[in-house]
C-alpha positions as CSV (number, residue, x, y, z in Angstrom):
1,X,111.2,91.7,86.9
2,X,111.2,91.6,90.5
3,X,109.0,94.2,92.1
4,X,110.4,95.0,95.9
5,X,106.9,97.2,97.9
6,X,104.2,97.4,100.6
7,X,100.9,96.6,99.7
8,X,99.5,99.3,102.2
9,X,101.9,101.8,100.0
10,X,100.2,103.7,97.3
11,X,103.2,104.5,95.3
12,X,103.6,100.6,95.0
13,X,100.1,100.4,94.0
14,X,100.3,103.3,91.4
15,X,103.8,102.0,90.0
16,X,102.4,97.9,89.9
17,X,99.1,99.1,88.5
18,X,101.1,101.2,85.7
19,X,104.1,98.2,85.0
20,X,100.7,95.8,84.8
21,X,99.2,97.8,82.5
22,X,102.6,98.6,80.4
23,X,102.5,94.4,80.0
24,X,104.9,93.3,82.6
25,X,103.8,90.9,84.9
26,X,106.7,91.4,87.9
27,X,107.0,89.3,90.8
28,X,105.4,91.3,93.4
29,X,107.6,90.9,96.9
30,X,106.2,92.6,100.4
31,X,109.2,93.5,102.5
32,X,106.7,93.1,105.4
33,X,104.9,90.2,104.4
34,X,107.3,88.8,102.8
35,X,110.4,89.7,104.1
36,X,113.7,90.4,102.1
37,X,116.1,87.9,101.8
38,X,120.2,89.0,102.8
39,X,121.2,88.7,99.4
40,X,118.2,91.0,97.7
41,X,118.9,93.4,100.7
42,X,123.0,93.1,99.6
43,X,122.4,93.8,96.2
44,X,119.9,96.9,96.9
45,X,122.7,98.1,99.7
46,X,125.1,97.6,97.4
47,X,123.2,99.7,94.7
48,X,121.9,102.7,96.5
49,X,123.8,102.8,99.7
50,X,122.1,104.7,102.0
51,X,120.2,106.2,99.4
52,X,117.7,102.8,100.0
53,X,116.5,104.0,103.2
54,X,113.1,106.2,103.7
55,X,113.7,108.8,105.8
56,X,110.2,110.3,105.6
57,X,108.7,106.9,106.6
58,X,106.8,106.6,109.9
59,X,109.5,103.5,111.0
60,X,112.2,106.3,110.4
61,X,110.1,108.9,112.9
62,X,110.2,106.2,115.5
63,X,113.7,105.4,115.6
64,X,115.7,106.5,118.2
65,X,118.9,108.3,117.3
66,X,120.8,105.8,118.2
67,X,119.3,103.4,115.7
68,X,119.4,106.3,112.9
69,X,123.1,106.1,113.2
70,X,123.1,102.2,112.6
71,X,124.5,100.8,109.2
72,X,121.9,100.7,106.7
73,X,122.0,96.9,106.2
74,X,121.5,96.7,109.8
75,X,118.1,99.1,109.7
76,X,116.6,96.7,106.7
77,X,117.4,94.2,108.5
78,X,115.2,95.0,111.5
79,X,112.9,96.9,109.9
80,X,112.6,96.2,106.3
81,X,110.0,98.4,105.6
82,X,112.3,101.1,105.7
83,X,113.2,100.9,102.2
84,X,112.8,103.3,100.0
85,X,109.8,102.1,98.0
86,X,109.2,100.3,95.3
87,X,112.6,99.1,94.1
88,X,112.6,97.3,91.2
89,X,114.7,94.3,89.6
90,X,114.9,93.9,85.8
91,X,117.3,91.8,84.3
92,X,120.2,92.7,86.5
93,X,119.8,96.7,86.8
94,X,118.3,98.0,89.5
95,X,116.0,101.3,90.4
96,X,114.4,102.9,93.0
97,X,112.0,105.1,93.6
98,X,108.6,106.1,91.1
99,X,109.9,109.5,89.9
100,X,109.8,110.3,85.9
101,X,112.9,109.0,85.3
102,X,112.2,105.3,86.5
103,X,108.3,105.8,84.9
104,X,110.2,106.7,82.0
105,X,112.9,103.5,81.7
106,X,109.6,100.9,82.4
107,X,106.9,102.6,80.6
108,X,108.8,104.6,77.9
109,X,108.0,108.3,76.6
């Protein structure tokens, strides 16, 4: 499992502290730390179009509306932490978001 977040977020935090917890030990990646790599930012493109973006996010706010029209790929590109956060990686499927229904596929009930 591949674990896609901020550390400053405190969805992330709630949703790593709750996978932890649930026995999975993901790989934790920072998109600002860390970065995203073109092919992880592909594949979540690819999945969620521009359903992967954050457009309640502070970066969002300070965009010009210019760069709000720009391809999503582009915008994670130059600003990765953008992404709708935490996206997660588990054995090929992909999710997004900490709602019930992605609680529900990790954690059961």
């Amino acid at each position: 499992m591949r674990f896609f977040g901020l550390k400053s977020c405190d969805t992330c935090r709630k949703a790593l502290k709750a996978l932890t917890a649930t026995g999975y030990t993901p790989e934790v990646i920072d998109v600002r730390a860390d970065g995203l790599s073109d092919r992880d930012r592909a594949a979540i493109i690819a999945e969620f179009a521009d359903a992967a973006l954050n457009r309640a996010s502070t970066t969002w706010r300070g965009l010009s509306d210019a760069e709000k029209a720009a391809d999503p790929a582009e915008l994670l590109a130059a600003h990765p932490t953008l992404m709708k956060r935490p996206v997660i990686e588990a054995d090929g499927t992909w999710t997004i978001g900490w709602k019930a229904d992605v609680q529900a596929k990790y954690l059961g009930g």
